[in-house]
N, C-alpha and C positions, 0 to 999 in steps of 0.2 A: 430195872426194867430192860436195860439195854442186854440182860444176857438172856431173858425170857424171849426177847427178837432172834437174839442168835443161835437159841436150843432152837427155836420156832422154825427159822432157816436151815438150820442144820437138818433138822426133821424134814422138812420139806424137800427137799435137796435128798437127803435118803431115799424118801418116796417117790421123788419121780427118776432117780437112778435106776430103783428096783421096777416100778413098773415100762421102762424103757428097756431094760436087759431083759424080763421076763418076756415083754412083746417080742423082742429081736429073736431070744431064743427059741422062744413057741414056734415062728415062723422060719428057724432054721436060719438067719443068716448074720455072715460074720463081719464084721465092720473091716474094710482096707481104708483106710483113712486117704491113699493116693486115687483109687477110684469118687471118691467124695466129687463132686463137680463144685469149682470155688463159688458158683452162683447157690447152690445149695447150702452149702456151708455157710455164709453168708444168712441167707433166711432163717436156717436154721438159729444161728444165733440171735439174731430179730425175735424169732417165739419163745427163744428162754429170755430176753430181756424183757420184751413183754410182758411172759408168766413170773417174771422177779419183780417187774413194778407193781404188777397187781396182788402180791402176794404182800409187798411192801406198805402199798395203800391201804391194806386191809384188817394186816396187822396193826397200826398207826391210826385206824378208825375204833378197833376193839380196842386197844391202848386207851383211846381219848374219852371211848363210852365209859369203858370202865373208872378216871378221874371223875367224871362229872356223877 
C-alpha cells in the first residue's frame, strides 16, 4: 500500500508541476526566484501544504473504503 501512496504522490506532484509550467509558459513569464516577495513565498507554500494534506486525506479515505 505504502508505494501505491507514493506512485499516487509522485503522479500528483507531476501534475501540478506540468500544469504550473504550462500556466507560467502560456503567460510568458520567467520565474527570478530573488524577485519572489518572502511574504509570497511564504503563502505560497501554505497552498502546497494545504493541496498535500488534502491529497493526503483522500488518499488515506480511498485506502480505508477500499479495506472495508
Amino acid at each position: 500500500m505504502l508505494s501505491k501512496n507514493k506512485d499516487f504522490e509522485n503522479v500528483s506532484s507531476q501534475i501540478v508541476d506540468m500544469i504550473v509550467g504550462s500556466t507560467l509558459k502560456k503567460h510568458g513569464v520567467k520565474l527570478d526566484p530573488d524577485k519572489i516577495d518572502p511574504k509570497e513565498k511564504e503563502e505560497l507554500r501554505k497552498i502546497v501544504n494545504n493541496l498535500q494534506e488534502s491529497v493526503d486525506a483522500f488518499t488515506k479515505k480511498k485506502d480505508k473504503e477500499k479495506e472495508d
